[in-house]
Structure formats: structure tokens, C-alpha cells
N, C-alpha and C positions, 0 to 999 in steps of 0.2 A: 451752367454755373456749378450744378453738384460734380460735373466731371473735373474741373479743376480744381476745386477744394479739395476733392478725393486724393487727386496725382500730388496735388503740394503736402496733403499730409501724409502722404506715402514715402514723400521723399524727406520731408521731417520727421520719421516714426511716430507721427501722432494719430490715436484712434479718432473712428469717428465713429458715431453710436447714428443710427437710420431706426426709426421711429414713425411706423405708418397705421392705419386702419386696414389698410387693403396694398398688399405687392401685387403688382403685375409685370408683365415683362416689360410694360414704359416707364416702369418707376426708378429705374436705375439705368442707366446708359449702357449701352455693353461693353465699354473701355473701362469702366467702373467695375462692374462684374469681374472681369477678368482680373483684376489688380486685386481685388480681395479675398482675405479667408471669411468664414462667413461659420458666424453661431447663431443661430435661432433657437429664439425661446418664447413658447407660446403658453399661454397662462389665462 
């Protein structure tokens, strides 16, 4: 499900903001990964 919301708002230019406790390598798809620029901000 997060892979396709990711690709459809990649091809609408719309952000999408990922908001977790803990990343790991299963928390994003790696079709996802690949498609994004990526800012982390840890606080």
C-alpha cells in the first residue's frame, strides 16, 4: 500500500511526510527508497 501512494504522489508532485519510532530496512519498500530524496531530521 505505501508503495503505491509513494509512485502516485511522485507522479502528482505531492510530498509525503514518513513519521516512524524506529526505521528499518522493512519499513519502506525498496521501490520507495529508490524514488525518493530523503531529509532526516532527528530531534
Amino acid at each position: 500500500m505505501l508503495s503505491s501512494i509513494a509512485l502516485l504522489g511522485r507522479a502528482t508532485r505531492c510530498h509525503l511526510l514518513l513519521v516512524s519510532q524506529r526505521f528499518d530496512y522493512n519499513a519502506v519498500p525498496v521501490s520507495v527508497r529508490e524514488q525518493m530524496n530523503v531529509l532526516v531530521q532527528i530531534g
